[in-house]
N, C-alpha and C positions, 0 to 999 in steps of 0.2 A: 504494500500500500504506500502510496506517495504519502510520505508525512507530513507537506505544504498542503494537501487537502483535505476541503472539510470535514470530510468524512472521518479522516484520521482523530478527529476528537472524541474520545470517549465518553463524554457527557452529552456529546450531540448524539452519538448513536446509541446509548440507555434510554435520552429522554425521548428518540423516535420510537423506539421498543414499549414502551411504559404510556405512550400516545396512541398505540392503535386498539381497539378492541377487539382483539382474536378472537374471543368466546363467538361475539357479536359475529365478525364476518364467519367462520365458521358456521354459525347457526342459520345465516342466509344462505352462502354458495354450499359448504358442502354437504348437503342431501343427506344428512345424520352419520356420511362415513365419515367425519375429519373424528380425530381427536388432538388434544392442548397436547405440542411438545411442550419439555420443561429445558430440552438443550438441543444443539443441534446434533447429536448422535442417537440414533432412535434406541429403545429398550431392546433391541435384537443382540446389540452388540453388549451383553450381558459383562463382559471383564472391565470395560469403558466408561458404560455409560450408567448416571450418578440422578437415581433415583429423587435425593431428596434435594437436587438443585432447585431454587425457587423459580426460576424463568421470570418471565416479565408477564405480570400479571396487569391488567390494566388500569393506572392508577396516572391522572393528568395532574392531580396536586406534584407528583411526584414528577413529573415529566418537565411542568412549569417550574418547579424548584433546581432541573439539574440545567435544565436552558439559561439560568439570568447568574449563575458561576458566570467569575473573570475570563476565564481561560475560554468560554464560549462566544463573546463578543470579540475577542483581538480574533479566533478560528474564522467565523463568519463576517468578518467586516465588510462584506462588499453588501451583503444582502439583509441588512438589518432592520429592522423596522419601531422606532423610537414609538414608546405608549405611554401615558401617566404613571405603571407600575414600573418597566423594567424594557429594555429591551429582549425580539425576540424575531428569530429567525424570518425572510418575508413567507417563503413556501408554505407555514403552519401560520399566520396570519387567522385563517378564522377558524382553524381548530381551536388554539390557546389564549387568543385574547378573549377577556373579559369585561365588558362593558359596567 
């Protein structure tokens, strides 16, 4: 991963994790077969993979908290969007702000 991009921030890619609702889109698109990974290696692979990892459960309090960290505003300076609380990425614009 190129370390000068966004992505490379790790509070940016928790707080996008912690911003979608998987239960939710599962419950629409997958036709009652999906079930919630909790990591990216499925329970097949029995020596690896860590049952009681917590995944990203969906939680925006949590997601707005790790977005308005320092080290998130110098990552995404091109694309920022200045609000009364905090700054916040433009792309999530009307997911996280709060009126």
């Amino acid at each position: 991963m190129d370390k000068n991009s966004k992505m490379a921030n790790k509070n940016l890619r928790r707080a996008m994790m912690y911003a979608v609702d998987i239960d939710a889109v599962a419950k629409k698109f997958g036709n009652g077969l999906s079930w919630r990974a909790n990591t990216l290696i499925p329970p097949v692979f029995k020596d690896v993979y860590d049952s009681k990892a917590a995944g990203f459960p969906y939680n925006m309090k949590k997601a707005k908290s790790l977005l308005i960290k320092p080290d998130i505003r110098s990552t995404v300076s091109g694309g920022l969007i200045q609000t009364a609380r905090s700054w916040y990425p433009s792309w999530c614009h009307e997911q996280f702000i709060i009126y």
